[in-house]
FIKE-998516 format. One record per residue: residue in one letter; chain; z, y, x of N, C-alpha, C, O, CB in turn. Coordinates in Angstrom, 3 decimals, decimal comma. Atoms other than C-alpha are relative to their C-alpha. Glycine has a CB too. Layout:
N
ATOM|res|chain|n.c3|n.c2|n.c1|ca.c3|ca.c2|ca.c1|c.c3|c.c2|c.c1|o.c3|o.c2|o.c1|cb.c3|cb.c2|cb.c1
ATOM|A|A|Z|Y|X|Z|Y|X|Z|Y|X|Z|Y|X|Z|Y|X
...
This chain:
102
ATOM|res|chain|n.c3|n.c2|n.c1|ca.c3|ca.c2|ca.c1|c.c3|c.c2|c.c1|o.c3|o.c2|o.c1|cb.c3|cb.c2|cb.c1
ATOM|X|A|-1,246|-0,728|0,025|-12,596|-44,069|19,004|-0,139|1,189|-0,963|-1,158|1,850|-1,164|0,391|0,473|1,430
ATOM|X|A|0,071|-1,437|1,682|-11,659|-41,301|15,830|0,425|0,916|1,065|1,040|0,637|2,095|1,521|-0,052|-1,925
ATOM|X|A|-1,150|-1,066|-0,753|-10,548|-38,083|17,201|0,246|1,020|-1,176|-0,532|1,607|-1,928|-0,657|0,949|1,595
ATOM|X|A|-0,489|-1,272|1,337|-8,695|-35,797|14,788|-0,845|1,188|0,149|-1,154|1,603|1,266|1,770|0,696|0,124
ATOM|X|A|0,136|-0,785|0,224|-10,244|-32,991|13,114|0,808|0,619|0,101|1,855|0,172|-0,367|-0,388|0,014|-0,600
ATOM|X|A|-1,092|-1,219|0,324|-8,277|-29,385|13,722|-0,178|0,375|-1,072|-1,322|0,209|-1,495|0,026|1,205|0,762
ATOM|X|A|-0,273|-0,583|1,057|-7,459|-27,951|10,929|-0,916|1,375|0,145|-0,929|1,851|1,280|1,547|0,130|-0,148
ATOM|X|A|0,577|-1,343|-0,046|-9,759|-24,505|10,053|0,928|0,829|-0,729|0,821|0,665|-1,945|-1,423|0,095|-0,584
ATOM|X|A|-0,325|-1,239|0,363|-7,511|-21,488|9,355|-0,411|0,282|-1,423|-1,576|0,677|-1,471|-0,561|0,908|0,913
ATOM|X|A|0,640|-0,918|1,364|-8,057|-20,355|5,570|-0,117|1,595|0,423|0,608|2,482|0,873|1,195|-0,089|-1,535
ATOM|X|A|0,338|-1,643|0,091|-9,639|-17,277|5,551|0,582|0,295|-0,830|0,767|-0,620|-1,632|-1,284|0,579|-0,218
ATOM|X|A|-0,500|-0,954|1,071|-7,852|-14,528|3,250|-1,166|0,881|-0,455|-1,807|1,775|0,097|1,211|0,926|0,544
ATOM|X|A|1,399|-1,052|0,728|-10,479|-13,400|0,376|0,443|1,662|0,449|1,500|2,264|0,636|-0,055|-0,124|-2,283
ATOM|X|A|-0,739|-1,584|-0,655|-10,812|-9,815|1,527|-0,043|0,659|-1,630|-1,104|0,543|-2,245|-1,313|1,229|1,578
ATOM|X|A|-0,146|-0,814|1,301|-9,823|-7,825|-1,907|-0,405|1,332|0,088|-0,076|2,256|0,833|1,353|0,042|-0,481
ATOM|X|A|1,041|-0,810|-0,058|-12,341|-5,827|-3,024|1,131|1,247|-0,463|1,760|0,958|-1,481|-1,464|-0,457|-1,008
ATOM|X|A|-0,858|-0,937|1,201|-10,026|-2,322|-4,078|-0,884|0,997|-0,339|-1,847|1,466|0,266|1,476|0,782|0,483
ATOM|X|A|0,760|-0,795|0,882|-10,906|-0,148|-6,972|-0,048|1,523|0,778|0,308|1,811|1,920|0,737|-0,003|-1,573
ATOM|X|A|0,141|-1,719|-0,462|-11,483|3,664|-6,446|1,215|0,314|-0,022|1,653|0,723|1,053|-0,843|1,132|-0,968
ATOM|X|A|-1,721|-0,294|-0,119|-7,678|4,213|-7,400|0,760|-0,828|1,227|1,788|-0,519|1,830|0,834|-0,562|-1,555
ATOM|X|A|-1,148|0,389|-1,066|-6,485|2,032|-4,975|-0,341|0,532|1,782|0,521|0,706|2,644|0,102|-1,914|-0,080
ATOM|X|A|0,267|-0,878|-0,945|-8,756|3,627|-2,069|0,814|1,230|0,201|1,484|1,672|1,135|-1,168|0,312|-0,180
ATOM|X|A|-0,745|-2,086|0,003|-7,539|7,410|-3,281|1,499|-0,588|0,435|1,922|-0,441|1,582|0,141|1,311|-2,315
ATOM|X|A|-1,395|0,827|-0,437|-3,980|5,394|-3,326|0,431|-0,474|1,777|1,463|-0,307|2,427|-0,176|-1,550|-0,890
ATOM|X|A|-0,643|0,470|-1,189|-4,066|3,893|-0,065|-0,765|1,446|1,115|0,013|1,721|2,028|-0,528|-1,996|0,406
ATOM|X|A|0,210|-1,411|-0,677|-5,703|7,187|1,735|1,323|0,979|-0,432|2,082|1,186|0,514|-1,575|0,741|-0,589
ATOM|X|A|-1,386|-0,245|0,849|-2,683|8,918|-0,575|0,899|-0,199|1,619|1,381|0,576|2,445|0,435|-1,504|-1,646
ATOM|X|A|-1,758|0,632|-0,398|-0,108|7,094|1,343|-0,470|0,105|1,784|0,353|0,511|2,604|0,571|-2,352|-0,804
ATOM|X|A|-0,009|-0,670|-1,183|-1,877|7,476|4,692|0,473|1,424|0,998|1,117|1,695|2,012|-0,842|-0,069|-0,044
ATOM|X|A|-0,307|-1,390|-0,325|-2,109|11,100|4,674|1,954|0,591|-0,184|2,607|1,438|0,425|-1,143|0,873|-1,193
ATOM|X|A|-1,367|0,009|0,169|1,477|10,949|3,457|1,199|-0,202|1,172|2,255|0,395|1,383|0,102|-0,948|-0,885
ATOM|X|A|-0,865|0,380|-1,143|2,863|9,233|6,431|-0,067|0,736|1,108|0,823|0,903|1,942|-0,208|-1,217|0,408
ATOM|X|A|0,242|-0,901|-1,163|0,910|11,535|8,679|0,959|1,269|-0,009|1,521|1,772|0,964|-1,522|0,474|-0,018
ATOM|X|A|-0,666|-1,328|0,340|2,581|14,479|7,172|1,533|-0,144|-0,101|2,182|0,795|0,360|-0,558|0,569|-1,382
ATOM|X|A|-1,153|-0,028|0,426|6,012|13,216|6,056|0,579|-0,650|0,611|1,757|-0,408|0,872|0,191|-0,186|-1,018
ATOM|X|A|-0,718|1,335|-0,239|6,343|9,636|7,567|1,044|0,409|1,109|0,853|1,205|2,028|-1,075|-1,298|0,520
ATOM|X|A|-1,153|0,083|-1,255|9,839|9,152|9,610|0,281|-1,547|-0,130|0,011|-2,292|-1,072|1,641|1,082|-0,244
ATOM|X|A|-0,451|1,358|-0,350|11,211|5,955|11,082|1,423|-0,006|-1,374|2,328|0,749|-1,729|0,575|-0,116|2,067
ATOM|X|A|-1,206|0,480|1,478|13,547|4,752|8,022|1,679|-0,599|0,632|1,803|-0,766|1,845|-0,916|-1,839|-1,133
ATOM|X|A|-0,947|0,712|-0,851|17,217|3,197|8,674|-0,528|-1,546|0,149|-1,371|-2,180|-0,486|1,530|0,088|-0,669
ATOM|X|A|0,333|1,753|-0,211|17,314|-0,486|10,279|0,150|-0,486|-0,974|0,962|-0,103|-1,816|0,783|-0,903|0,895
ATOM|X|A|-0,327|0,742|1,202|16,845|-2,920|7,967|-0,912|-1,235|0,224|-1,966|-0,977|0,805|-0,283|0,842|-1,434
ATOM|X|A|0,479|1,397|-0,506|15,671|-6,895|8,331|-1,463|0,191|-0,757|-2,402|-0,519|-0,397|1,078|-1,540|-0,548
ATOM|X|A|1,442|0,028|1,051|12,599|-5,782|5,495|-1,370|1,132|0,238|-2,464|1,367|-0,276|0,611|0,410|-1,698
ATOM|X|A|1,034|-0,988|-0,193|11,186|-3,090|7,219|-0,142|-0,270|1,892|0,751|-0,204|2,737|0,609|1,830|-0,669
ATOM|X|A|0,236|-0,003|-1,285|9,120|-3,709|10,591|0,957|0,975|0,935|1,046|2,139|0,544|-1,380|0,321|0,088
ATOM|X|A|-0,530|-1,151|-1,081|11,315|-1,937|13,777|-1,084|1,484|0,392|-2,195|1,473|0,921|0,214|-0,951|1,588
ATOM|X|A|1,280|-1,286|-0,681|9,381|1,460|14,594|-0,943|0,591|-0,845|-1,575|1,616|-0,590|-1,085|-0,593|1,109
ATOM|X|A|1,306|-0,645|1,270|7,043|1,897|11,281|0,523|1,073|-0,541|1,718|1,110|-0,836|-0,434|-1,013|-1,444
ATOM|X|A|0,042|-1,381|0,611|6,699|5,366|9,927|-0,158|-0,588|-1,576|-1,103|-1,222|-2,046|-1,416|1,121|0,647
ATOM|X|A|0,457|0,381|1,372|7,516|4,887|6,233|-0,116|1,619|-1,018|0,097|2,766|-0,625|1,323|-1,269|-0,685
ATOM|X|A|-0,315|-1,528|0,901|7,346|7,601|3,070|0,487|-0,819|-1,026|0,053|-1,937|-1,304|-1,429|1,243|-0,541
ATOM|X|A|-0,304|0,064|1,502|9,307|7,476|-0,166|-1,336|-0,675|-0,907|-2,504|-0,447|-0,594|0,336|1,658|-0,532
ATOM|X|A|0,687|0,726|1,174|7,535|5,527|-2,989|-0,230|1,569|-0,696|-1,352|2,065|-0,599|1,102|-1,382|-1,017
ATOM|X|A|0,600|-1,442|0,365|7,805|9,303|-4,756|-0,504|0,816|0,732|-0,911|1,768|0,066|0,722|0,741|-0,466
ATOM|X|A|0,740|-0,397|-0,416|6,306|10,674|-2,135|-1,299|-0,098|0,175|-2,047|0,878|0,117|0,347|0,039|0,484
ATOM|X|A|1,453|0,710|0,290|3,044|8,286|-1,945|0,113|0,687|-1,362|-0,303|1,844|-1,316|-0,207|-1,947|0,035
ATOM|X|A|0,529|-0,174|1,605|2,930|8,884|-5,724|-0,695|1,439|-0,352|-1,797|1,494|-0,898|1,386|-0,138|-1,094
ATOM|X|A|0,170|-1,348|-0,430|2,770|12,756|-5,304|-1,145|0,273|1,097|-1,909|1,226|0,947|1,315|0,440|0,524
ATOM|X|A|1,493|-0,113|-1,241|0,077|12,666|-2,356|-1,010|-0,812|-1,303|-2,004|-0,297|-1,815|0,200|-1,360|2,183
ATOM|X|A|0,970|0,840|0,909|-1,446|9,910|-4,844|-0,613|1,117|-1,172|-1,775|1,521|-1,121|0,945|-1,418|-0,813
ATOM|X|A|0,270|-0,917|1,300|-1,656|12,236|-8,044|-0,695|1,375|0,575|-1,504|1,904|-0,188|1,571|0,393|-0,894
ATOM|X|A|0,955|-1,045|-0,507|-3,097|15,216|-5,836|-0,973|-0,304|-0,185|-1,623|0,151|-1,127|-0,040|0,366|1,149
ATOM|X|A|1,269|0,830|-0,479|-5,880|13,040|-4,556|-0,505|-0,259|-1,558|-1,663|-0,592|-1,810|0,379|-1,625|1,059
ATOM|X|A|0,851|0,954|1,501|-6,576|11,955|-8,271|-0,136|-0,993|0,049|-1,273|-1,451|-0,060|-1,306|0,140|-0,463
ATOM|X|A|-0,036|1,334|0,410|-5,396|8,672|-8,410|-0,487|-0,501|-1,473|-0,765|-1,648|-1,822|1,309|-0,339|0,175
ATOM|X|A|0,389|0,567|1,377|-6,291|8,757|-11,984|-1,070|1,202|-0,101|-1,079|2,168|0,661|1,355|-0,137|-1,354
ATOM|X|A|0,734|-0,494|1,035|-9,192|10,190|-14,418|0,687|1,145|-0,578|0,128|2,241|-0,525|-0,264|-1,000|-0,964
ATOM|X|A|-1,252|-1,353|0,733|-6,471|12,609|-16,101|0,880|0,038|0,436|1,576|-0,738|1,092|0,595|0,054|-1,320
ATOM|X|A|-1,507|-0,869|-0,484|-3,970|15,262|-15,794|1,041|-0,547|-0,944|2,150|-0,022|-0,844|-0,030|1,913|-0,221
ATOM|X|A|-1,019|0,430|0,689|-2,088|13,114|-18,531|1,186|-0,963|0,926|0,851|-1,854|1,707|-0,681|-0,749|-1,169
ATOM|X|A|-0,643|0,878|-0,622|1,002|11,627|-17,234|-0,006|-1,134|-0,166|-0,065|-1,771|0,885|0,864|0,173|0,016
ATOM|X|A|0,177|1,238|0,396|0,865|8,516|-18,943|-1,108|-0,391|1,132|-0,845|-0,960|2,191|-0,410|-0,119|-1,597
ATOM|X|A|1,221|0,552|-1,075|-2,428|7,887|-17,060|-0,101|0,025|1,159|-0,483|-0,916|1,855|-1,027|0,435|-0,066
ATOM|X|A|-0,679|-0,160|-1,816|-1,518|9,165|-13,706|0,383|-1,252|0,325|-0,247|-2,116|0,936|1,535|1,043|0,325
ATOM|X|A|-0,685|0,982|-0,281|1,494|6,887|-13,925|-0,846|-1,236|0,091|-1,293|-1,702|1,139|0,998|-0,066|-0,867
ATOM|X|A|0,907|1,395|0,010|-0,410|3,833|-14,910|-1,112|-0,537|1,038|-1,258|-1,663|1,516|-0,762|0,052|-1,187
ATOM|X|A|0,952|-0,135|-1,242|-3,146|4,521|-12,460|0,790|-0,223|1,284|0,327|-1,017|2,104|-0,706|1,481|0,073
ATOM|X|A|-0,472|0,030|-1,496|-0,804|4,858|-9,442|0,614|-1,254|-0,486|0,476|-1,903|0,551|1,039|1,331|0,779
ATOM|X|A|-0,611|1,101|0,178|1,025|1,649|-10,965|-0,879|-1,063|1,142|-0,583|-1,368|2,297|-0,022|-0,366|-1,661
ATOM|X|A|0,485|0,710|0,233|-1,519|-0,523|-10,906|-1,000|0,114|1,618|-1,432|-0,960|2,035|-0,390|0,129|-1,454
ATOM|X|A|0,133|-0,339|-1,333|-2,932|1,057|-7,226|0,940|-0,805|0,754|0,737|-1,664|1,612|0,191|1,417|0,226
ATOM|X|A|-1,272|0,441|-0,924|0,275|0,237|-6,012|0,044|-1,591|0,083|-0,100|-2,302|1,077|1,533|0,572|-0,689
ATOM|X|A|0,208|1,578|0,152|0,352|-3,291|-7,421|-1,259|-0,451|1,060|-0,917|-1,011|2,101|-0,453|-0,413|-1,764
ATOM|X|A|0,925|0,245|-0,589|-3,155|-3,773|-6,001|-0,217|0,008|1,854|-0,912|-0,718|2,565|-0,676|0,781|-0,703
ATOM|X|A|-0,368|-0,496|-1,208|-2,471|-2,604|-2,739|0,903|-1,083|0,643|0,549|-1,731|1,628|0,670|1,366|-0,155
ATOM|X|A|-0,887|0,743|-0,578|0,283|-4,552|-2,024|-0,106|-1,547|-0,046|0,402|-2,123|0,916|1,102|0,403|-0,492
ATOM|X|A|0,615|1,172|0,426|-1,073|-8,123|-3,554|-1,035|-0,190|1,416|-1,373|-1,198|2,037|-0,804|0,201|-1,647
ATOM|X|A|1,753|0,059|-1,232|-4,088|-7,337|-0,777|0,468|0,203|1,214|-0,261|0,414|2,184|-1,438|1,432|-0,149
ATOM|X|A|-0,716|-0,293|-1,332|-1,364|-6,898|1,818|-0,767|1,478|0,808|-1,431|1,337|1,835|-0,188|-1,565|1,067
ATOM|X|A|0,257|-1,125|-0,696|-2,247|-3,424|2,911|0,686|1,128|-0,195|0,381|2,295|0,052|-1,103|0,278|-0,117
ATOM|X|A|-0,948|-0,945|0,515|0,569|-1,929|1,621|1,609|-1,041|-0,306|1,740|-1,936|-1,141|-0,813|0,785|-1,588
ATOM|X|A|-1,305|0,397|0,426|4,373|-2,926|1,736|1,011|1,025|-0,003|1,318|1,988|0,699|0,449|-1,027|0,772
ATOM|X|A|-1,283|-0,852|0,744|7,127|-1,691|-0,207|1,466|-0,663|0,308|1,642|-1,875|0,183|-0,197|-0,023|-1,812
ATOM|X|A|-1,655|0,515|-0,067|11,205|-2,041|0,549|0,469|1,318|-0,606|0,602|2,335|0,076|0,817|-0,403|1,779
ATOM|X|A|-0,296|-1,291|0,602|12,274|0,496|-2,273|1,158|0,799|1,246|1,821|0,120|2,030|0,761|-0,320|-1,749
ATOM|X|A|0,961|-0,971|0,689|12,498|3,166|-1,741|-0,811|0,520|0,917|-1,284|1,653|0,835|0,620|1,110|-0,720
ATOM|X|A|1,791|-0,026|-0,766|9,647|2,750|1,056|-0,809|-0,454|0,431|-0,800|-1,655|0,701|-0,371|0,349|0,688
ATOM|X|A|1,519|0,806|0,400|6,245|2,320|1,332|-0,675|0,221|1,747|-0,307|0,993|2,633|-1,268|1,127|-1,685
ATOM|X|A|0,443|-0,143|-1,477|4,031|1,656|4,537|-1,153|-0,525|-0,259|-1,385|-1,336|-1,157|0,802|-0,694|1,211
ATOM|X|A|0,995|0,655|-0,235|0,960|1,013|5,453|-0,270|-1,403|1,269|0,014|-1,424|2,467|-0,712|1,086|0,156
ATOM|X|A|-0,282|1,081|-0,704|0,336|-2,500|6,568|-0,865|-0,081|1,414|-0,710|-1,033|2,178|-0,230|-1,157|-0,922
């Protein structure tokens, strides 16, 4: 007699994040501690999560030194590319114009 194999769960590679996306996702922690409020209802944002503004993360982010330089260009790009990273690795979701930790 065969007996079916169950299926094994795929694991999710755990994504390694860079130093910007650490400072980034600490950023947006400390952010929520300090700023976060429950947002209006909405089908894209969990019931009950403390969110902050996207310019607010960015601003906690750029304190922290999300980037190498005080140039804006680089800031920006740096918190971009945090942000991107972050959210790809599910530990961060965005419903403009807010951000949460997952």
């Amino acid at each position: 007699m065969v007996e079916p194999i169950q299926a094994q769960p795929k694991k999710e590679r755990a994504i390694k994040l860079t130093k910007g996306g650490k400072i980034a996702l600490a950023a947006l922690r400390e952010a929520i501690g300090e700023l976060g409020a429950i947002p209006p209802v909405s089908n894209h944002i969990p019931a009950g999560v403390k969110t902050v503004t996207v310019s607010q993360w960015r601003d906690y982010a750029y304190r922290q030194g999300v980037a190498g330089s005080d140039e804006p260009r680089a800031r920006r790009l740096a918190f971009q590319r945090a942000h991107e990273a972050l959210v790809a690795a599910k530990q961060v979701a965005v419903w403009e114009p807010y951000a949460w930790a997952v």
